[in-house]
C-alpha positions as CSV (number, residue, x, y, z in Angstrom):
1,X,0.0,0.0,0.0
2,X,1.4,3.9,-0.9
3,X,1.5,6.2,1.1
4,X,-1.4,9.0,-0.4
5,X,-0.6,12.8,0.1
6,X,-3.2,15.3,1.3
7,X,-5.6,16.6,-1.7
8,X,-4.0,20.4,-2.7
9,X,-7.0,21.7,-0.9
10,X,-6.1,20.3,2.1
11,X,-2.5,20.5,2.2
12,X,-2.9,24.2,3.6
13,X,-5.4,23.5,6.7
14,X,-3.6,23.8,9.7
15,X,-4.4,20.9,12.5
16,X,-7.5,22.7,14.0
17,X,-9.3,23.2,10.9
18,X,-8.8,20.0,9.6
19,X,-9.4,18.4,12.2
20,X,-12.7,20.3,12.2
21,X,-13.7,19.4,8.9
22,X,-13.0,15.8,9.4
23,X,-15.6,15.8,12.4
24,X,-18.0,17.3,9.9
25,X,-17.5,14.6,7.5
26,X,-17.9,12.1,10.1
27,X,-20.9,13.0,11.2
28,X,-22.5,13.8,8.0
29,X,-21.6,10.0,7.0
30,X,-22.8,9.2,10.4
31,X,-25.9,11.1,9.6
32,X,-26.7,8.9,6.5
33,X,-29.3,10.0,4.0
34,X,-26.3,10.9,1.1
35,X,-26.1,8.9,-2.0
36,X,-23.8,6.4,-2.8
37,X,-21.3,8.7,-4.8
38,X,-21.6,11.5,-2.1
39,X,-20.7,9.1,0.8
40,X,-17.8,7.7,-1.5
41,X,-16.5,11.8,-2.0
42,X,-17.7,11.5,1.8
43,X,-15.1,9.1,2.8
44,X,-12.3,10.5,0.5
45,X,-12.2,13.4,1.6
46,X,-12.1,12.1,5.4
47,X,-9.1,10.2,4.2
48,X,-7.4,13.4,2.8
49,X,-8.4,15.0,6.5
50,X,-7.2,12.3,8.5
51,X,-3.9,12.1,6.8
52,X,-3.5,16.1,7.0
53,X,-3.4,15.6,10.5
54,X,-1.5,12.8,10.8
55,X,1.0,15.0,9.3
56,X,0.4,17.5,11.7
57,X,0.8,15.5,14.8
58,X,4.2,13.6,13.7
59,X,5.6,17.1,12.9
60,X,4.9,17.4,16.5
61,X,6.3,14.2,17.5
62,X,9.6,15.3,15.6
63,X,9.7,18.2,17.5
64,X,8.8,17.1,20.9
65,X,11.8,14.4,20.3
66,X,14.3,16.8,18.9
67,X,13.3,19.2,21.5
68,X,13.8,16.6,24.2
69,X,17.5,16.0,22.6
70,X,18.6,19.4,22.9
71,X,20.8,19.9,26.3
72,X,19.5,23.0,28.0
């Protein structure tokens, strides 16, 4: 399996906001009610969230770690 990279559109959201718009999708798939091609953008786009801030949170990781390496 590849490792996918963030849509362009969501390459620029910092962690809140897409953290916020993956909520959003959840619960509109939670929600139901959306046709089979919506729920399929639906679920894409989570993915494209999800991995945005994935990215965001090892960043932090990195620089917890480095951070944590660094004599004071």
């Amino acid at each position: 399996m590849t490792e996918q990279k963030p849509e362009p559109d969501v390459a620029g959201l910092s962690y809140e906001e897409a953290r916020e718009q993956l909520i959003a999708v959840v619960g509109r798939l939670e929600a139901g009610g959306a046709s089979l091609e919506e729920s399929l953008a639906l679920w894409e786009r989570g993915e494209a969230l999800a991995a945005r801030c994935e990215e965001w949170l090892e960043g932090a990781r990195k620089r917890l770690a480095a951070a944590r390496d660094q004599p004071l």
